[in-house]
N, C-alpha and C positions, 0 to 999 in steps of 0.2 A: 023468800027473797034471799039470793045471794050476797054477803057479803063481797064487799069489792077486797081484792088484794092490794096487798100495796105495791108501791112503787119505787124501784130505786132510783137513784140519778146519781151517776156518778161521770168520773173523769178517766181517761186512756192516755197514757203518754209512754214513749218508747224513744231511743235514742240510740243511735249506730256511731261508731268513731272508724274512719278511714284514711289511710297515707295520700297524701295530695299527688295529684297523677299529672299537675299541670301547674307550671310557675308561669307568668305573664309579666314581665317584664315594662316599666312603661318608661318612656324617658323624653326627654325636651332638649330641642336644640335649638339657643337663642344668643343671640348676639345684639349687640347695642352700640353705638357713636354716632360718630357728627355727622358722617356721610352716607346717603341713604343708599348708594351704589352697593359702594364697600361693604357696609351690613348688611343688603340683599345677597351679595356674589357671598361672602364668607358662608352666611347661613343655608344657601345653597349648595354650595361645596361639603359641607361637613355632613347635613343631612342626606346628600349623596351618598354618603362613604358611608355613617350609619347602616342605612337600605341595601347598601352591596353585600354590607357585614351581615345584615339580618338573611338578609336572601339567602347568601353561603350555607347560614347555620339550619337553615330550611331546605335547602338541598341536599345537606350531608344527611337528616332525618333526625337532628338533635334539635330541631324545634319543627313546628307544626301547622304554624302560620305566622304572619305578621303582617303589617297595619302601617298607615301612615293617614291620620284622618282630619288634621286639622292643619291649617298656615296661618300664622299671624303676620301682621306688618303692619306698623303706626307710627308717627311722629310725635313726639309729645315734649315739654317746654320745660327746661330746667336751670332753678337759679344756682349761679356757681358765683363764689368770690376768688377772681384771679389772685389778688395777696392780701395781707392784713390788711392795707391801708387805700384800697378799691372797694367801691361800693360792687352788689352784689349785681349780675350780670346776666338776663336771661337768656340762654343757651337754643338751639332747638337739638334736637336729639332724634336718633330714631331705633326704632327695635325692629327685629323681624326673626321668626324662627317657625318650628313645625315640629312638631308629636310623633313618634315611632314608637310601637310596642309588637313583641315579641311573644310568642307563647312555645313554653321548651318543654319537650317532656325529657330532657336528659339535665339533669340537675345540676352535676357537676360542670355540665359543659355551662347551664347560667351561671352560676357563680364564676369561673373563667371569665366570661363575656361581660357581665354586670362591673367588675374590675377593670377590664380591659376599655370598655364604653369611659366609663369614670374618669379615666386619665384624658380622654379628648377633649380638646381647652372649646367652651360651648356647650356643652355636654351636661346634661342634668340625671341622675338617676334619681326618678321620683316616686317609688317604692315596686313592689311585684306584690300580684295580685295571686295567691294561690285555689287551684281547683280539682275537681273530678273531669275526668271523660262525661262524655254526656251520655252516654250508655252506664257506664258505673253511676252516677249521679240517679237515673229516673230508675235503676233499678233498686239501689237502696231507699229510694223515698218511698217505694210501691211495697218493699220491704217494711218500713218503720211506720207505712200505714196500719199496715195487717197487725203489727206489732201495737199496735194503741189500741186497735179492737179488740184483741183479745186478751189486752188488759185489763179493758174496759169491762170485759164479763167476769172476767175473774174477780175483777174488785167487786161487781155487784150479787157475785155467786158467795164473797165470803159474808159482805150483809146481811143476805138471805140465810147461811148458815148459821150465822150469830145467832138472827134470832129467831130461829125454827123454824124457816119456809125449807122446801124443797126448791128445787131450781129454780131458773128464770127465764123470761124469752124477752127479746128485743122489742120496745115499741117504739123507738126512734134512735137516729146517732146522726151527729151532727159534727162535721168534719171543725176545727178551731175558729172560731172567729162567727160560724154562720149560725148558735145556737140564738135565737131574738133576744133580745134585749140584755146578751153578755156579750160584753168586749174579747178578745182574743186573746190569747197565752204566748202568741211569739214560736211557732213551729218553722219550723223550715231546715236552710244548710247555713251552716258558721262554722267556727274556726274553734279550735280546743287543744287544752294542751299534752290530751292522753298518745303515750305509744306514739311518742315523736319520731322521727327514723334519723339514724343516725346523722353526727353533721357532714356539708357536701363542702366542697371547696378542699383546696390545696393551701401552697403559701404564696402563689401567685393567683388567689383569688377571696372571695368574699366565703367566711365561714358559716351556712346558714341553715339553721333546724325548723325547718316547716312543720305548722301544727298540723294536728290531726284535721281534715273533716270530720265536722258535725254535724248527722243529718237527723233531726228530729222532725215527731207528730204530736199531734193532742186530738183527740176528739173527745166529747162529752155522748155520753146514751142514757135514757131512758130503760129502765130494765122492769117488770113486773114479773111477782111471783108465783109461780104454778107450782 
């Protein structure tokens, strides 16, 4: 009767750093007072002029797309005291505004823009979101998969060398998250701060050093030894 060999079980993890090919831009344009006219036409005008600006920067080819995907408008009730010696006074009030986002692959020309937006009274700049192309993106993940695989044998190759097996062959691998009854490691794409690229911006614009993408894997395998 043969002795059974043993089994390794081990972990794969690999991890790629990449310059962001894509700043996303997002900003809000909201306005607020007593008239609900006047803060619809203001918030209309301005987010016009926005959209012309984003369209521009999409036509010249320093940005890639852009967006406009939400409108708000509400009235809502607010107590004000006209002077020290008046009781407090319920107001109505009204808001209205709408969402624009940008996505630029010419950097410097964001930071330009991002400054320029800022100064428009209404005008919210409420962060940039940075990314890959989506070609760069699926080609490095298909990358950092391969890359956890043959982690994963290596680590189970140096076990078996440790303790005097000869090699190993695959009897399972299980991509992060799907091995039964283990919770998952957190793989995917996030933000890092290796091999920053230099900062963009001028002195008529916003100074700003985009992190690395982060594109990591984990699998776990099953290794037995031959």
């Amino acid at each position: 009767m043969f002795a059974r060999m043993p089994v390794f079980s081990v972990q794969g993890h690999a991890t790629r750093h990449q310059p962001a090919e894509r700043g996303t831009i997002r900003l809000a344009v909201q306005f607020r007072g007593e008239n609900r006219a006047s803060v619809l036409a203001h918030a209309a005008r301005v987010h016009a002029d926005v959209v012309d600006r984003a369209k521009a920067h999409v036509a010249s080819g320093a940005a890639t797309w852009w967006g406009s995907q939400a409108v708000l408008a509400w009235a809502f009730d607010e107590w004000v005291k006209p002077s020290p010696n008046v009781d407090q006074v319920k107001v109505r009030r009204f808001r209205a505004g709408a969402d624009v986002q940008v996505k630029f692959q010419d950097f410097a020309a964001l930071a330009a823009w991002a400054a320029e937006v800022a100064a428009i009274e209404g005008v919210a700049v409420n962060g940039i979101t940075w990314a890959l192309t989506d070609a760069r993106r699926d080609g490095l993940q298909r990358d950092v998969r391969a890359d956890a695989a043959r982690d994963s044998v290596e680590r189970a190759r140096a076990y078996a060398d440790a303790l005097g097996y000869g090699d190993v062959r695959l009897l399972a691998l299980f991509e992060d998250g799907l091995r039964p009854h283990v919770s998952g490691g957190g793989g995917g794409i996030g933000t890092g701060m290796r091999g920053a690229p230099p900062p963009v911006g001028g002195a008529q614009a916003f100074e700003m050093r985009p992190d690395d993408i982060v594109v990591t894997a984990a699998v776990t395998a099953d290794f037995e030894a031959v």
